[in-house]
PDB file of N, CA, C and O in Angstrom:
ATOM      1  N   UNK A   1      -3.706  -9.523  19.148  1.00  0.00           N
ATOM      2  CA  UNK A   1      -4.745  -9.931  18.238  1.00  0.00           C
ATOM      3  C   UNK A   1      -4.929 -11.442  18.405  1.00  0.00           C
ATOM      4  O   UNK A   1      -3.999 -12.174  18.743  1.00  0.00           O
ATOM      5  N   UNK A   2      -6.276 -11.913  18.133  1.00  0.00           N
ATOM      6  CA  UNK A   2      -6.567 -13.392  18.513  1.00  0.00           C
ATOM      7  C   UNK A   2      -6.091 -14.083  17.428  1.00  0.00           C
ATOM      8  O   UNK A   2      -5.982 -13.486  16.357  1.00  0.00           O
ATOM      9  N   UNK A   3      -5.761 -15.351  17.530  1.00  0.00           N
ATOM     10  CA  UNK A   3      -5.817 -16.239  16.201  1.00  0.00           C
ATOM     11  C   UNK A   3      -6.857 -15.970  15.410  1.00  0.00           C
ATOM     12  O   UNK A   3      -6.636 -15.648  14.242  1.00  0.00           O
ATOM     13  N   UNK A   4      -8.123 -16.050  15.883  1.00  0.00           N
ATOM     14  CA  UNK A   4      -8.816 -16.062  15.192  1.00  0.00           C
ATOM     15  C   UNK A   4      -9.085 -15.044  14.121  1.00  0.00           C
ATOM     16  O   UNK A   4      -9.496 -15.177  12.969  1.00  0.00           O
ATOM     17  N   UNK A   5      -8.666 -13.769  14.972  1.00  0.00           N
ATOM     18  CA  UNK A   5      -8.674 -12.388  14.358  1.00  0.00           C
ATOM     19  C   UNK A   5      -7.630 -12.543  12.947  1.00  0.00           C
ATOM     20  O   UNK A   5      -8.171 -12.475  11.843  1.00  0.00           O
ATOM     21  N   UNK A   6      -6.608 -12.686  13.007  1.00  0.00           N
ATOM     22  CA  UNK A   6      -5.284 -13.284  12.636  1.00  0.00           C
ATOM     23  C   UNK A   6      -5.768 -14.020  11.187  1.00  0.00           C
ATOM     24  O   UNK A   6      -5.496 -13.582  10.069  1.00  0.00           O
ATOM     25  N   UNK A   7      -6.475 -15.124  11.449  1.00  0.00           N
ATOM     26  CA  UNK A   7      -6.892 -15.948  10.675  1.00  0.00           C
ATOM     27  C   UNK A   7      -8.037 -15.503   9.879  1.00  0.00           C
ATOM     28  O   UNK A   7      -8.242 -16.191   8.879  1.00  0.00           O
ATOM     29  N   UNK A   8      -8.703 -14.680  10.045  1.00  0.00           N
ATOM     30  CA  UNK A   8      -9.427 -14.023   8.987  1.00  0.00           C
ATOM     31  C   UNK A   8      -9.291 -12.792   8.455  1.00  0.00           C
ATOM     32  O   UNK A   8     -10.133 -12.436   7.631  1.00  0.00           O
ATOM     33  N   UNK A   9      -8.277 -11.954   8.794  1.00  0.00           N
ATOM     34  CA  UNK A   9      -7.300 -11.202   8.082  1.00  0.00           C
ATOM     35  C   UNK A   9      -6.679 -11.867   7.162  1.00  0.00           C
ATOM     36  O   UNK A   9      -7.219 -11.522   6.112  1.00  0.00           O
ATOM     37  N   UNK A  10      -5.978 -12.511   6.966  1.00  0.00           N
ATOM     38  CA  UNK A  10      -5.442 -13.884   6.431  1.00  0.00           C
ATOM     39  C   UNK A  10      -5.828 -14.025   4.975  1.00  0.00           C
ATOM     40  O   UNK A  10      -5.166 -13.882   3.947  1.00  0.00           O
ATOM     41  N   UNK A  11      -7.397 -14.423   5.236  1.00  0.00           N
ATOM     42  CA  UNK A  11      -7.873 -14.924   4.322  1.00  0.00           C
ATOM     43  C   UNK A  11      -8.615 -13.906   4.011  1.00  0.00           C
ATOM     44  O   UNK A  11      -8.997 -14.383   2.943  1.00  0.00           O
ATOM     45  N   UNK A  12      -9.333 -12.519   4.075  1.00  0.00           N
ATOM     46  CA  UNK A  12      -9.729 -12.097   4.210  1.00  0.00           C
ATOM     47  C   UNK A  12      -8.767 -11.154   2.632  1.00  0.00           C
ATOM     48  O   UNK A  12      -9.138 -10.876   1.492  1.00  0.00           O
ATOM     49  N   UNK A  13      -7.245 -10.905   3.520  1.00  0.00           N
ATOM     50  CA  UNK A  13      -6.117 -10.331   2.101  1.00  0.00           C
ATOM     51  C   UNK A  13      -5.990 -11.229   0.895  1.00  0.00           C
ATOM     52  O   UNK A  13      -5.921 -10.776  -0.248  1.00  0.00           O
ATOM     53  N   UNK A  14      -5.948 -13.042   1.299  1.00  0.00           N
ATOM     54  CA  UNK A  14      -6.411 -13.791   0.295  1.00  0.00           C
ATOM     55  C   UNK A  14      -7.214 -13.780  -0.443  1.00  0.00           C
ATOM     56  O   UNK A  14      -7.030 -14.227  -1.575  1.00  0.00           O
ATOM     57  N   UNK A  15      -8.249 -13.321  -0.093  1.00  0.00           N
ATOM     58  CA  UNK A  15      -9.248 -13.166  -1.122  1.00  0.00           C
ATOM     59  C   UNK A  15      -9.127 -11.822  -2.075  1.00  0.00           C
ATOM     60  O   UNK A  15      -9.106 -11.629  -3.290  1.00  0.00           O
ATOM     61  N   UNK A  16      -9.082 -11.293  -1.322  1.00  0.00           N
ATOM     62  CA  UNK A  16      -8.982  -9.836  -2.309  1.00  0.00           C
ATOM     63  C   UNK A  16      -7.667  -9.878  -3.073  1.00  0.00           C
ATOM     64  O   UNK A  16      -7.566  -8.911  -3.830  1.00  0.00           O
ATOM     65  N   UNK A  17      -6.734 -10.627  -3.098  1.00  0.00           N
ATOM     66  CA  UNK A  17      -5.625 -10.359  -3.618  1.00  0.00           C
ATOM     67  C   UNK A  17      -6.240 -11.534  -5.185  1.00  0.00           C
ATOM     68  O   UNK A  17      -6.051 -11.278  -6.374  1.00  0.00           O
ATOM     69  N   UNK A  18      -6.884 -12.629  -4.672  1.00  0.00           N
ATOM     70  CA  UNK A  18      -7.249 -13.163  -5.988  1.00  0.00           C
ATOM     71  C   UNK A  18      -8.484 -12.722  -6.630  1.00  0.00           C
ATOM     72  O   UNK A  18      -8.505 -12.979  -7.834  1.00  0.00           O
ATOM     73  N   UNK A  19      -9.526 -12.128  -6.170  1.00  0.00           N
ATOM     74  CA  UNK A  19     -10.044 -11.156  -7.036  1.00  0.00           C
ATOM     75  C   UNK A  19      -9.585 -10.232  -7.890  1.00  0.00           C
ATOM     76  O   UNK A  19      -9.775 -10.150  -9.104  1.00  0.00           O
ATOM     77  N   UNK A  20      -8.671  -9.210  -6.830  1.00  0.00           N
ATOM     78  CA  UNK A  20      -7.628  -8.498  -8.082  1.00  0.00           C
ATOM     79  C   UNK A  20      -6.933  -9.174  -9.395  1.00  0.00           C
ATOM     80  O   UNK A  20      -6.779  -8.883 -10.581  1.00  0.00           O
ATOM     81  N   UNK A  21      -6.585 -10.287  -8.471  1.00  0.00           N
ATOM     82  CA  UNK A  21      -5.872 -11.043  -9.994  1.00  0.00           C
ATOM     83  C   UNK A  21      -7.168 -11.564 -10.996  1.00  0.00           C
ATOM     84  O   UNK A  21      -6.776 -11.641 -12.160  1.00  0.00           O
ATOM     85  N   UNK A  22      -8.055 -11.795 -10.897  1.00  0.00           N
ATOM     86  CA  UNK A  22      -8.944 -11.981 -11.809  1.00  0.00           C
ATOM     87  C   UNK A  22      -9.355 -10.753 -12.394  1.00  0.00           C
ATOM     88  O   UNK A  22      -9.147 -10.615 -13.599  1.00  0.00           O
ATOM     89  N   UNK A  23      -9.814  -9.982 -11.861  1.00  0.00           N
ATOM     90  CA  UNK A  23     -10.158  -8.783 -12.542  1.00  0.00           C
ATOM     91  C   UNK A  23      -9.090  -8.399 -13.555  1.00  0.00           C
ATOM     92  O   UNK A  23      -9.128  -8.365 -14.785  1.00  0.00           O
ATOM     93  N   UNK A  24      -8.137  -8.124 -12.694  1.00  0.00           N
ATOM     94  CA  UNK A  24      -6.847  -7.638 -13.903  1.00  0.00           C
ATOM     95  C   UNK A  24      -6.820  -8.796 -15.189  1.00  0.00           C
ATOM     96  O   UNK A  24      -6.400  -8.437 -16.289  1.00  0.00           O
ATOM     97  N   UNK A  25      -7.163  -9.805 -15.032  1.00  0.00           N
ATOM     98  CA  UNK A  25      -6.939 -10.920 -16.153  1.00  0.00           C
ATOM     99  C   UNK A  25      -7.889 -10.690 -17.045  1.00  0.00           C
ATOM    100  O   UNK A  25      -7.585 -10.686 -18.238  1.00  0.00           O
ATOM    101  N   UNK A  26      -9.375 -10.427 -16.583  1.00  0.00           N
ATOM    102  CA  UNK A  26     -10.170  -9.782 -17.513  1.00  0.00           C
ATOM    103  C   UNK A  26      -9.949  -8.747 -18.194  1.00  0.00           C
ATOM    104  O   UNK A  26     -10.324  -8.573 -19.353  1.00  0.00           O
ATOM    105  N   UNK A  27      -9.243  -7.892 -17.437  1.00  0.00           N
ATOM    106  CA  UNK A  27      -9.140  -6.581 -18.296  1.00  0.00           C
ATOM    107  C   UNK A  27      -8.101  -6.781 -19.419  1.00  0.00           C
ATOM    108  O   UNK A  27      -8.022  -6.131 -20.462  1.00  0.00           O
ATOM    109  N   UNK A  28      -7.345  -7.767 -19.026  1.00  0.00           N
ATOM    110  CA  UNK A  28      -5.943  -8.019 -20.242  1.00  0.00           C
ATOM    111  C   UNK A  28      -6.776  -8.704 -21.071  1.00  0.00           C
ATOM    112  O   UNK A  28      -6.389  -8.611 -22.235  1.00  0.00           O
ATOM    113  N   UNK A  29      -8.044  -9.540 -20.909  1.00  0.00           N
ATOM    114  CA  UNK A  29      -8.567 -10.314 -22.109  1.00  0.00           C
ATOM    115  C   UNK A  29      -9.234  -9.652 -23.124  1.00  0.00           C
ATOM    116  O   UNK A  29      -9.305 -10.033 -24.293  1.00  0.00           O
ATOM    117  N   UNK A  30      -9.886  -8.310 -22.492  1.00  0.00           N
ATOM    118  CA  UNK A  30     -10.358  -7.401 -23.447  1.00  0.00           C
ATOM    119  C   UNK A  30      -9.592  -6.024 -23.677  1.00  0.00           C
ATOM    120  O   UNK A  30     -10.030  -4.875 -23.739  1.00  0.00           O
ATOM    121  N   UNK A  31      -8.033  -6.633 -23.803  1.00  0.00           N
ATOM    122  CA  UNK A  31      -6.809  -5.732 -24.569  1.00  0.00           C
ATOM    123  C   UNK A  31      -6.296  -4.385 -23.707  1.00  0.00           C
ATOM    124  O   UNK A  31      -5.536  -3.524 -24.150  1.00  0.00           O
ATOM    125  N   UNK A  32      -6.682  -4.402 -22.851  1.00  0.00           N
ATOM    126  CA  UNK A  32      -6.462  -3.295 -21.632  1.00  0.00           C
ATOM    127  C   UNK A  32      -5.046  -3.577 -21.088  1.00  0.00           C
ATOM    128  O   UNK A  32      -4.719  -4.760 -21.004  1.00  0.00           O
ATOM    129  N   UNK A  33      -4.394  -2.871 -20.807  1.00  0.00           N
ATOM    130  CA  UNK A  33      -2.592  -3.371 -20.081  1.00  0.00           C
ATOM    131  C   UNK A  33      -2.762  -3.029 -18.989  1.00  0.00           C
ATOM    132  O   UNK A  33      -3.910  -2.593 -18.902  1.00  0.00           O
ATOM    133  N   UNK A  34      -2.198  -2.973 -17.977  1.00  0.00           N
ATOM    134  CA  UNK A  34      -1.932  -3.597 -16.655  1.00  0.00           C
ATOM    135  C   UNK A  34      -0.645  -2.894 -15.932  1.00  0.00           C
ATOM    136  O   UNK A  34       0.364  -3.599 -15.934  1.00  0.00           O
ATOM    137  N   UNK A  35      -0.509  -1.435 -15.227  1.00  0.00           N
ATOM    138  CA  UNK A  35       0.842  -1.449 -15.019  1.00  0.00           C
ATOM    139  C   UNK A  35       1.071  -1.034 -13.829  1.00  0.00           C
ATOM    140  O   UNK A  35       0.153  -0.430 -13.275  1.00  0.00           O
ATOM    141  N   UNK A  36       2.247  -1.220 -13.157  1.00  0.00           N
ATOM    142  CA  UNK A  36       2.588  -1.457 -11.982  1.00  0.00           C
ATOM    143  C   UNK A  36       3.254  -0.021 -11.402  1.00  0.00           C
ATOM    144  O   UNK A  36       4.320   0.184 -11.982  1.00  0.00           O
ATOM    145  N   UNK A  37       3.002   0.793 -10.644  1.00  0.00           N
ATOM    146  CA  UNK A  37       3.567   1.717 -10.360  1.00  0.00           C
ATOM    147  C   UNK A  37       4.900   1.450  -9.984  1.00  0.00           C
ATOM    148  O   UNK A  37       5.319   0.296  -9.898  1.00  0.00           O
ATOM    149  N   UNK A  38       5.853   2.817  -9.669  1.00  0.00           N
ATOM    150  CA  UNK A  38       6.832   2.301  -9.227  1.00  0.00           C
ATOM    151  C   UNK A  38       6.795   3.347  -7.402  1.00  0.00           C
ATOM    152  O   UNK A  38       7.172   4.447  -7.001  1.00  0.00           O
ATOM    153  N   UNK A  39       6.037   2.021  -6.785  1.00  0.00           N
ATOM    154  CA  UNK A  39       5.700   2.523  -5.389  1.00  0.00           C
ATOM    155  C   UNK A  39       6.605   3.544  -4.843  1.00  0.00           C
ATOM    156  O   UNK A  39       6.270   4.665  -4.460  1.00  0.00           O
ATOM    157  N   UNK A  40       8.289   2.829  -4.849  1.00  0.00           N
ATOM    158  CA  UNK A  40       9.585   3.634  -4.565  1.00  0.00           C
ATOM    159  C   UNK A  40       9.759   4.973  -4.845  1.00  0.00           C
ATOM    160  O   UNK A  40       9.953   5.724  -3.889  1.00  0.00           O
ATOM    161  N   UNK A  41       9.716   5.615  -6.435  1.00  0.00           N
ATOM    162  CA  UNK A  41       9.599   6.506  -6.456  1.00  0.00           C
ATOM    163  C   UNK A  41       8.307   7.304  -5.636  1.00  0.00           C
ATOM    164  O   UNK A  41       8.555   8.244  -4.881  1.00  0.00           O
ATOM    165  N   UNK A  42       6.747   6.766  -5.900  1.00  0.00           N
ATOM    166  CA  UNK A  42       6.026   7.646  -5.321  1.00  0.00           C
ATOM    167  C   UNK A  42       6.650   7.939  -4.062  1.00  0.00           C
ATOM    168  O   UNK A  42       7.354   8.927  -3.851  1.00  0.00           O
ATOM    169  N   UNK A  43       6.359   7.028  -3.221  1.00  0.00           N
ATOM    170  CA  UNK A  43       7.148   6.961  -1.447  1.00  0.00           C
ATOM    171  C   UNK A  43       7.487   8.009  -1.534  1.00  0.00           C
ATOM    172  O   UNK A  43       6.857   8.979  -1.110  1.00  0.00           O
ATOM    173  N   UNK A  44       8.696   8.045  -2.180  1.00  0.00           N
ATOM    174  CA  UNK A  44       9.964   9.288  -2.085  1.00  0.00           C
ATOM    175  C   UNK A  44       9.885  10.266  -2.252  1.00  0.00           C
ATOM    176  O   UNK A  44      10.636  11.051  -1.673  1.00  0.00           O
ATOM    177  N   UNK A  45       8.642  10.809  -3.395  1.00  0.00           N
ATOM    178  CA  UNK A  45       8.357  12.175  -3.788  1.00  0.00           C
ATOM    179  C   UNK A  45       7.276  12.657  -2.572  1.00  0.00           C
ATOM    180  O   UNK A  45       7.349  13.810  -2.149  1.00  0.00           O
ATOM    181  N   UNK A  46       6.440  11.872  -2.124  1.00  0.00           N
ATOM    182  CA  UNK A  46       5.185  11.621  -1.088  1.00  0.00           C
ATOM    183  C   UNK A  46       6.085  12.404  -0.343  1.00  0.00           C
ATOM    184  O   UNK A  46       6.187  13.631  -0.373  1.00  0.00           O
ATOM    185  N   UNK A  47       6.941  11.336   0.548  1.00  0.00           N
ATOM    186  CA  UNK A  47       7.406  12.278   1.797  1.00  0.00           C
ATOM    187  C   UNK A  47       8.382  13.048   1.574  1.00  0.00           C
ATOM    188  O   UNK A  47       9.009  13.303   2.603  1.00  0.00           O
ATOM    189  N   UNK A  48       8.878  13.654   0.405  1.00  0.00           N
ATOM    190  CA  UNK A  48       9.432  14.999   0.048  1.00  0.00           C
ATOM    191  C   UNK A  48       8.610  15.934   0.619  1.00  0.00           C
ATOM    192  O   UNK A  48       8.727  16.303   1.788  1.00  0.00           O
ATOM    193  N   UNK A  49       7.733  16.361  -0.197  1.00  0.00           N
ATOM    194  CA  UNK A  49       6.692  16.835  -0.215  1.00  0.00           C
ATOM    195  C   UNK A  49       5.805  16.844   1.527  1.00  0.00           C
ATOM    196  O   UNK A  49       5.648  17.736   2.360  1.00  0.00           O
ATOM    197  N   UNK A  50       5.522  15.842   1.492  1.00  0.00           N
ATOM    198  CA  UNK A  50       5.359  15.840   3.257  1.00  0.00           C
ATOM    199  C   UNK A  50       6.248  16.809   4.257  1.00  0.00           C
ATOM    200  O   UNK A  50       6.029  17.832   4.906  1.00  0.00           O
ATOM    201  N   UNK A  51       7.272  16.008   4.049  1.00  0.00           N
ATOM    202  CA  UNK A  51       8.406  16.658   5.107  1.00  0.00           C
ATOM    203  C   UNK A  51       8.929  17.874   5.420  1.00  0.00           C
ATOM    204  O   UNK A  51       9.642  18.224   6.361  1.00  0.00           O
ATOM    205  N   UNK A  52       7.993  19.096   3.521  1.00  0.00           N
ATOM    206  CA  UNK A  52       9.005  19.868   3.433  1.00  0.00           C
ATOM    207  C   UNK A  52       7.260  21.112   3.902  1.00  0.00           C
ATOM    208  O   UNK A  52       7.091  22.328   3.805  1.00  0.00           O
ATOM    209  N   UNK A  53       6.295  19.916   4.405  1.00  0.00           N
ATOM    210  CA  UNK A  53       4.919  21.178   5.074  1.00  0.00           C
ATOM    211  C   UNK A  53       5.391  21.339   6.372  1.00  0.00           C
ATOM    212  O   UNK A  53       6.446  21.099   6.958  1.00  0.00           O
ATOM    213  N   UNK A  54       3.817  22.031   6.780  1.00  0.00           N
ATOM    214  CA  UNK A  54       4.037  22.564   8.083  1.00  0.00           C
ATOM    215  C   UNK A  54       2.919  21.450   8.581  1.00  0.00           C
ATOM    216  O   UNK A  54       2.151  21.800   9.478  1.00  0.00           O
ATOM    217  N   UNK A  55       2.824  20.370   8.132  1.00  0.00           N
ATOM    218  CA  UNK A  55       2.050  19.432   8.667  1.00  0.00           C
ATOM    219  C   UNK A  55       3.224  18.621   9.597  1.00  0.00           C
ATOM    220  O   UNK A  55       2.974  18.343  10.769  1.00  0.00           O
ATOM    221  N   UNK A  56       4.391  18.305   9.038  1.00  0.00           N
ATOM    222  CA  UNK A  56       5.369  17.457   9.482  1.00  0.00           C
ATOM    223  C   UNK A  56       5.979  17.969  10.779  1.00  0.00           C
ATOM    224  O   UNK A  56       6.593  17.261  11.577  1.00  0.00           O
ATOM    225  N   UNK A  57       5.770  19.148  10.896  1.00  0.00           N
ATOM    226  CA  UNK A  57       6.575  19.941  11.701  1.00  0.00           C
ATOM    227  C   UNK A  57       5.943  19.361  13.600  1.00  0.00           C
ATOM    228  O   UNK A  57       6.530  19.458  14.677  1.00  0.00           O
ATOM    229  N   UNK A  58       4.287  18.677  13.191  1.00  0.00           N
ATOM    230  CA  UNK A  58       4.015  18.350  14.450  1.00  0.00           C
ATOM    231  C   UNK A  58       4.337  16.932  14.813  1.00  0.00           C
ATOM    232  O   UNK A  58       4.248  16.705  16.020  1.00  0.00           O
ATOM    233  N   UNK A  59       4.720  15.842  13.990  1.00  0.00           N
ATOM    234  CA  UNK A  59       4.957  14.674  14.423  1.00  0.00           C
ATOM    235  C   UNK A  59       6.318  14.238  15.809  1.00  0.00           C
ATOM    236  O   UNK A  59       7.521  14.467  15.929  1.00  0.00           O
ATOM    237  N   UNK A  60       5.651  13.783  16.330  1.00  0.00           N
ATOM    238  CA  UNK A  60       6.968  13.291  17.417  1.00  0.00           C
ATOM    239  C   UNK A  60       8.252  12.433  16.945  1.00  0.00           C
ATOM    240  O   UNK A  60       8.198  11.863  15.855  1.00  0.00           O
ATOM    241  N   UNK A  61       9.143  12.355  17.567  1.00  0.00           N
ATOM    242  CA  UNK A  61      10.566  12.104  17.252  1.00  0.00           C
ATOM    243  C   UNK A  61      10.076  10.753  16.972  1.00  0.00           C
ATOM    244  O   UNK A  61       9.085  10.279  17.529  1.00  0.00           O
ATOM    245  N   UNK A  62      10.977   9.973  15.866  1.00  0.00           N
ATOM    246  CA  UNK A  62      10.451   8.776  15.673  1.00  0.00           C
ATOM    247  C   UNK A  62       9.575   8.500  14.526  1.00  0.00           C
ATOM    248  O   UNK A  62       9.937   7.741  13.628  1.00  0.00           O
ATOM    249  N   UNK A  63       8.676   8.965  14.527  1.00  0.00           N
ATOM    250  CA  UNK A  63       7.449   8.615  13.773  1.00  0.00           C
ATOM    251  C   UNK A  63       8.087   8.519  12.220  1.00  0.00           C
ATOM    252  O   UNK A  63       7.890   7.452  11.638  1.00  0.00           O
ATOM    253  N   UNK A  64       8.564   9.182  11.772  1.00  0.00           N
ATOM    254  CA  UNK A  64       9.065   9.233  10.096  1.00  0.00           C
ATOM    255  C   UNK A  64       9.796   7.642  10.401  1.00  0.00           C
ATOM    256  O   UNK A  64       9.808   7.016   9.341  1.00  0.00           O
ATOM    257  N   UNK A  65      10.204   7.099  11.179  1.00  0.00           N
ATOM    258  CA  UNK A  65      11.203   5.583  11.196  1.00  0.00           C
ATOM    259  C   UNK A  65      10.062   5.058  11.262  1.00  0.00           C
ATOM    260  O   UNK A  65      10.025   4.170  10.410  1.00  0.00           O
ATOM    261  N   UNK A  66       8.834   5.140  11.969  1.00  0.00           N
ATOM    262  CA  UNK A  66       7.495   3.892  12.268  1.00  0.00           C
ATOM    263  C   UNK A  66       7.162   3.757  11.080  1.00  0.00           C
ATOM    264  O   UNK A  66       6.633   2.669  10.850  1.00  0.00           O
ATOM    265  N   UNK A  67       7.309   4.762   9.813  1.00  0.00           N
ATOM    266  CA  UNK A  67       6.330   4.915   8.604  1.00  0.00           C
ATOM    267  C   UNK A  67       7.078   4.213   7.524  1.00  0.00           C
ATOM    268  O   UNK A  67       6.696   3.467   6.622  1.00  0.00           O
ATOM    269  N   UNK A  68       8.251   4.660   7.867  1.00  0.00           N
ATOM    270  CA  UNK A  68       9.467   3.735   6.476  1.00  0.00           C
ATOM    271  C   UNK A  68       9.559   2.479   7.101  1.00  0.00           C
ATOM    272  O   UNK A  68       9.846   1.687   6.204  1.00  0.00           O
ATOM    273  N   UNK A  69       9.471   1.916   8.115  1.00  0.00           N
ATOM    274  CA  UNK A  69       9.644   0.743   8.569  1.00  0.00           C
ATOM    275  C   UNK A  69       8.542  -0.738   7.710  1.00  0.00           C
ATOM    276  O   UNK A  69       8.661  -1.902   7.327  1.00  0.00           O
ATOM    277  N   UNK A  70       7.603   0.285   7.798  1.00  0.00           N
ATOM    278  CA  UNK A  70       6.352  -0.294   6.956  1.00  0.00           C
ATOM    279  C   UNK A  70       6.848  -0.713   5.704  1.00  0.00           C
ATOM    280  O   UNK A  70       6.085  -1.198   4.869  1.00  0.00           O
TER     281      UNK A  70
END
């Protein structure tokens, strides 16, 4: 990937990450709460559930390590 490419990805997650934070700040100003999943558990139930179809059954050796690596 180019710098350049690089560099407006960059800013590109910058931005959207402070929009989110504004939005969410609005919504707390007009009494709305704000809550944070707990990613970990989903993950875990996700690829329970994944692992235990007949979808999983076609992935190549490896691939479940490329995905948790993330």
């Amino acid at each position: 990937m180019s710098p350049l490419s690089t560099a407006a990805i960059d800013w590109s997650q910058a931005e959207h990450l402070k929009q989110e934070g504004e939005l969410a700040k609005s919504f707390e100003e007009k009494g709305l709460k704000i809550y944070t999943p707990d990613v970990e558990a989903f993950r875990e139930h996700a690829q329970k559930m994944y692992l235990a179809s007949d979808l999983a059954k076609s992935w190549p050796p490896g691939m479940l390590d490329k995905i948790n690596a993330m």
